[in-house]
N, C-alpha and C positions, 0 to 999 in steps of 0.2 A: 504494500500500500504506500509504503516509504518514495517510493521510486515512480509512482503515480503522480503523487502530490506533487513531487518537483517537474515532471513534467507539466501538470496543472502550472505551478509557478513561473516556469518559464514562458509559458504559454500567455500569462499574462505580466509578464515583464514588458510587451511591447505596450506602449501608449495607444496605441491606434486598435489594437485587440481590448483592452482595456477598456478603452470609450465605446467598441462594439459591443462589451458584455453591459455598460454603463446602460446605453441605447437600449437595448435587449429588456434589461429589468424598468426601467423609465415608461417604454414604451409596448413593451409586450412584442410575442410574434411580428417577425415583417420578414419584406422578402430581401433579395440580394439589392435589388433597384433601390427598393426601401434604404435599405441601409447607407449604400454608397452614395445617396444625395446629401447626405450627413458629412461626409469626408469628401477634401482634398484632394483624391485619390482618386484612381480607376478604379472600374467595375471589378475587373479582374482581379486588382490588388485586395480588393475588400473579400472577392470571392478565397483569394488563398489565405488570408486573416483568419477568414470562416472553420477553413477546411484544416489547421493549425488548433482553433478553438475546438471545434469537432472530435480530433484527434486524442486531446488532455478531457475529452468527454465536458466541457463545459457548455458547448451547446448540442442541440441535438436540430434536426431537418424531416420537413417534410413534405411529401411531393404533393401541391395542390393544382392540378391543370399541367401546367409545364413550369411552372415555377416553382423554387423550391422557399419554403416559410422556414423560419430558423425561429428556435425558442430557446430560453436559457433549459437547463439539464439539472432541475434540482438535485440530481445523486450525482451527479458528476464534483457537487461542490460538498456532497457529504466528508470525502477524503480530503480534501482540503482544512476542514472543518475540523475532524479527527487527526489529522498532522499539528495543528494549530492548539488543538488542546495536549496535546501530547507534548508536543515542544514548552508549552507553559508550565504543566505539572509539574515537565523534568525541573524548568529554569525555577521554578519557585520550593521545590524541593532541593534545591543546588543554595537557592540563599537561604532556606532555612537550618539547614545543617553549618552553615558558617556562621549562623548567628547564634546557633547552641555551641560552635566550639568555642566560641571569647564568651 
């Protein structure tokens, strides 16, 4: 799961993936057109952003007509979520043991 997450994290290390999951929770389901009038960028570009965020399971697609609607992937952020408490328990178990040894 360890090794998920960090893909998840890289996955949104980029700014412009980041604003698409931003977009995504904001606004709910859209398509690629949808999204790319948002951004800078080409359609394309936005399309391999997707297909990146797709990949670390944070969004998910579906085919409507010939378009594809993208939605955020509530389990996809589960593991994220779970690395995130994980990492805190340890860090806060890590200062509480230096603060019983003084």
């Amino acid at each position: 799961m360890e090794t998920y997450a960090y893909l998840q994290l890289d996955a949104l290390g980029d700014p412009t993936r980041r604003a698409i999951v931003q977009l995504l929770l904001q606004e709910g389901p859209a398509s690629v057109s949808h999204i790319a009038d948002g951004f800078p960028i080409s359609r394309p570009a936005v399309s391999q952003h997707l297909r990146v965020l797709k990949e670390a399971g944070l969004v998910a697609d579906e085919a409507i007509g010939t378009r594809r609607i993208y939605h955020l992937n509530p389990h996809g952020f589960d593991s994220l979520r779970a690395y995130f408490e994980q990492f805190w328990s340890e860090a806060l178990n890590a200062f509480q043991q230096k603060v019983e040894e003084q």
